[in-house]
Kinemage of the C-alpha trace (Angstrom):
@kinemage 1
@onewidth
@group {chain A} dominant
@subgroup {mainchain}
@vectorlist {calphas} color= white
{ca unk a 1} P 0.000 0.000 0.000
{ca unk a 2} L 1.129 3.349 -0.544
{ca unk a 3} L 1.138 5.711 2.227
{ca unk a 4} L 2.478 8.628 0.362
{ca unk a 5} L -0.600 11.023 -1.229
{ca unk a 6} L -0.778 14.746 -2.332
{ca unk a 7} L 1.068 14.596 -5.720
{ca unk a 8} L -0.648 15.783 -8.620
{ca unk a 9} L -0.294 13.098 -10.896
{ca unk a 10} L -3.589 11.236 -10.176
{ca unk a 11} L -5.999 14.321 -9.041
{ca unk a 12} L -6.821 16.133 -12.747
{ca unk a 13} L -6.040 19.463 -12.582
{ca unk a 14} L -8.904 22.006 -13.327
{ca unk a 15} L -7.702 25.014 -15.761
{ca unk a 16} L -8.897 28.818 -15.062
{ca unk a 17} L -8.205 31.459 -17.571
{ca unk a 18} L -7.543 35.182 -15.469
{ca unk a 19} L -5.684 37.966 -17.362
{ca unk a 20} L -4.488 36.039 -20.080
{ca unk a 21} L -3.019 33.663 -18.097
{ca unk a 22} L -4.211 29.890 -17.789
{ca unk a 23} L -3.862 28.672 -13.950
{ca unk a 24} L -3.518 24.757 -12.806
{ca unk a 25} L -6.113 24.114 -9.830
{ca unk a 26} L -6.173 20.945 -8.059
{ca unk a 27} L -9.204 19.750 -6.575
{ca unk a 28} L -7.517 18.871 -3.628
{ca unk a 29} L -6.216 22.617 -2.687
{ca unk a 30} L -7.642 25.224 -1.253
{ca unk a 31} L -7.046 28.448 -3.268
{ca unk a 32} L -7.590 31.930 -2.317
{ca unk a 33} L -7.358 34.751 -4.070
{ca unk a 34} L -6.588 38.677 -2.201
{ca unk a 35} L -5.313 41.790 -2.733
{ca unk a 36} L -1.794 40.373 -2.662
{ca unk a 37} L -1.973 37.581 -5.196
{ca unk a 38} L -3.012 33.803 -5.279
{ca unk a 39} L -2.473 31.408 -2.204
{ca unk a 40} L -3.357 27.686 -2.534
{ca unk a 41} L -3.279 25.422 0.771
{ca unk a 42} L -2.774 21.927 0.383
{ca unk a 43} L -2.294 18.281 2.871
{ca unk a 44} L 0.011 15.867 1.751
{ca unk a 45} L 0.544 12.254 3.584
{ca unk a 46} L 4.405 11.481 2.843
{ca unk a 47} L 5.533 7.931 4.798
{ca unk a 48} L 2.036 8.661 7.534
{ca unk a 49} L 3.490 12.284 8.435
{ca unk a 50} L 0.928 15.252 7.673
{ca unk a 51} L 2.399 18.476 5.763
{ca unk a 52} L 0.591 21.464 5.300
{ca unk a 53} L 1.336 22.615 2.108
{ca unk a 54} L 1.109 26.314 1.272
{ca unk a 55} L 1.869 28.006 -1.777
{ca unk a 56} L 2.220 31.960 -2.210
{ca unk a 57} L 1.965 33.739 -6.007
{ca unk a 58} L 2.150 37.192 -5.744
{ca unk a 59} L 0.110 39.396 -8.165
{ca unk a 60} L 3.505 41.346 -8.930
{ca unk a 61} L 6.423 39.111 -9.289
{ca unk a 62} L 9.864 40.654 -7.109
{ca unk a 63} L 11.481 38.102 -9.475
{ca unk a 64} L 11.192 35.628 -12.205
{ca unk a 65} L 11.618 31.550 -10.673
{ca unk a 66} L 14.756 31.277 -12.358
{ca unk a 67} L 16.318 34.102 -11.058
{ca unk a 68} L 15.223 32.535 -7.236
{ca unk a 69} L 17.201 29.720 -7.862
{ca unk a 70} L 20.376 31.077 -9.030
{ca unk a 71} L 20.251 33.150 -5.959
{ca unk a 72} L 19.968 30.226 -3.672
{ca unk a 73} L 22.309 28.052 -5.823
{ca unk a 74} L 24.557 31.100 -5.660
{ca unk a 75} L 24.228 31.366 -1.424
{ca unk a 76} L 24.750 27.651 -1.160
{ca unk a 77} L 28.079 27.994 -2.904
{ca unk a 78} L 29.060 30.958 -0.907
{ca unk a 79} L 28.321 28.880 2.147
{ca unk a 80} L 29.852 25.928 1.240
{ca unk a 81} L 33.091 28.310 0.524
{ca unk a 82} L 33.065 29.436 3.844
């Protein structure tokens, strides 16, 4: 049996159009929508151990995703140079 549940792969996302933009929305997240941007809330089972899943998407973007992860890839290096 597998105990591990919340990844997408089996739950059919549902598709919203808003500005232009098509959205994923699972049916098994919450998602809210504010002056500040989109939040979804989500529970995942991983090995019988509950996570609450939240994710944040900000109306106005500080930065694109790829520049996120060179900054962390860049900190990690710095840290590991340390």
């Amino acid at each position: 049996m597998n105990k591990n549940a919340g990844f997408y792969g089996e739950t059919l996302p549902l598709t919203r159009q808003q500005d232009g933009k098509v959205m994923s929305i699972y049916r098994d997240a919450g998602v809210y929508f504010d002056e500040v941007g989109m939040r979804t809330e989500r529970q995942m089972k991983i090995n019988g151990q509950t996570f609450f899943v939240t994710s944040v998407f900000p109306t106005v973007a500080t930065a694109t995703p790829t520049e996120k992860i060179i900054k962390l890839i860049d900190l990690d290096v710095m840290k590991k140079a340390e």
